[in-house]
C-alpha positions as CSV (number, residue, x, y, z in Angstrom):
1,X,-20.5,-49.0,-104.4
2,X,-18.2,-51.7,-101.9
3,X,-19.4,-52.0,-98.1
4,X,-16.6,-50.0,-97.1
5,X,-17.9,-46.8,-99.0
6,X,-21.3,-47.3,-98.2
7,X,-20.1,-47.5,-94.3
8,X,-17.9,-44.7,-95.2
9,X,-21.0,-42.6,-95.9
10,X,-23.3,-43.2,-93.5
11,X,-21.0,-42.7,-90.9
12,X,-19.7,-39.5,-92.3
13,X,-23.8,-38.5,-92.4
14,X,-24.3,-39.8,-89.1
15,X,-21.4,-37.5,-87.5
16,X,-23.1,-34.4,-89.3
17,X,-26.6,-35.3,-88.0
18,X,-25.2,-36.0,-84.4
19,X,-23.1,-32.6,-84.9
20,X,-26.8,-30.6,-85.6
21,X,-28.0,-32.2,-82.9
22,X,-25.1,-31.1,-80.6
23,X,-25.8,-27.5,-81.8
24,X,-29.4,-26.8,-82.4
25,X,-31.4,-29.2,-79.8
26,X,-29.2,-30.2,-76.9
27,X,-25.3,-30.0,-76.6
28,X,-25.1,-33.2,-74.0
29,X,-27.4,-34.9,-75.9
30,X,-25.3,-34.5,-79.5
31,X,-22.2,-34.6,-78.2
32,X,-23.2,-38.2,-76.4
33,X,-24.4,-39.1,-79.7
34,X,-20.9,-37.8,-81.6
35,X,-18.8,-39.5,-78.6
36,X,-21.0,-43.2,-79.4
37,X,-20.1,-42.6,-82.6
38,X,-16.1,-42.4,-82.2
39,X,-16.4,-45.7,-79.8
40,X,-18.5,-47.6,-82.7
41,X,-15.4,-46.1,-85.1
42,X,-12.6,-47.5,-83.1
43,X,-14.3,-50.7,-82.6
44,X,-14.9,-51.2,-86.3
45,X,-11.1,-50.5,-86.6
46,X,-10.2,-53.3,-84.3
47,X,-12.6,-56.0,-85.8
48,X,-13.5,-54.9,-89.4
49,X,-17.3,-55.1,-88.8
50,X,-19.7,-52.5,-87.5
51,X,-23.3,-53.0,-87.3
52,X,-24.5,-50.8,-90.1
53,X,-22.8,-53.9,-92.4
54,X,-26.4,-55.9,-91.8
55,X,-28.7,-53.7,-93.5
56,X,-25.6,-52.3,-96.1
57,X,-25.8,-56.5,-97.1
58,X,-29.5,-56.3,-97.4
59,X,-29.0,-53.5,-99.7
60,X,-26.7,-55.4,-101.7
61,X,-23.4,-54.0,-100.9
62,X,-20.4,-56.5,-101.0
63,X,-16.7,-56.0,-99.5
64,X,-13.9,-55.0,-102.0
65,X,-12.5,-58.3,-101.6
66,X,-15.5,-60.5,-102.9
67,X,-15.7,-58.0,-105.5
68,X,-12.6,-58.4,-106.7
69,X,-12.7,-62.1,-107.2
């Protein structure tokens, strides 16, 4: 699995948990959560890097690009 995917996924389960949240525990709270989550999304969009890439390269993970080579 590339960085990218691995990013891919934990974002896609973090929206899902954030998304429970929102409807079993508090609806503020979740939807907060859910709205954090879009601003961390178009940030990564702007400069390719989003936190979760530190412990996904302690894990191993590597970018499609150094894989390639």
């Amino acid at each position: 699995m590339c960085l990218e995917k691995g990013r891919a996924l934990g974002q896609g389960i973090m929206i899902l948990i954030f998304g429970a949240i929102a409807l079993l525990v508090s609806q503020p709270v979740g939807l907060g959560l859910v709205g954090f989550m879009g601003v961390m999304k178009l940030q990564e969009s702007v400069t390719d890097w989003c936190p979760s890439d530190l412990v996904l390269k302690r894990l191993g993970l590597k970018k499609k690009a150094e894989i390639a080579r």
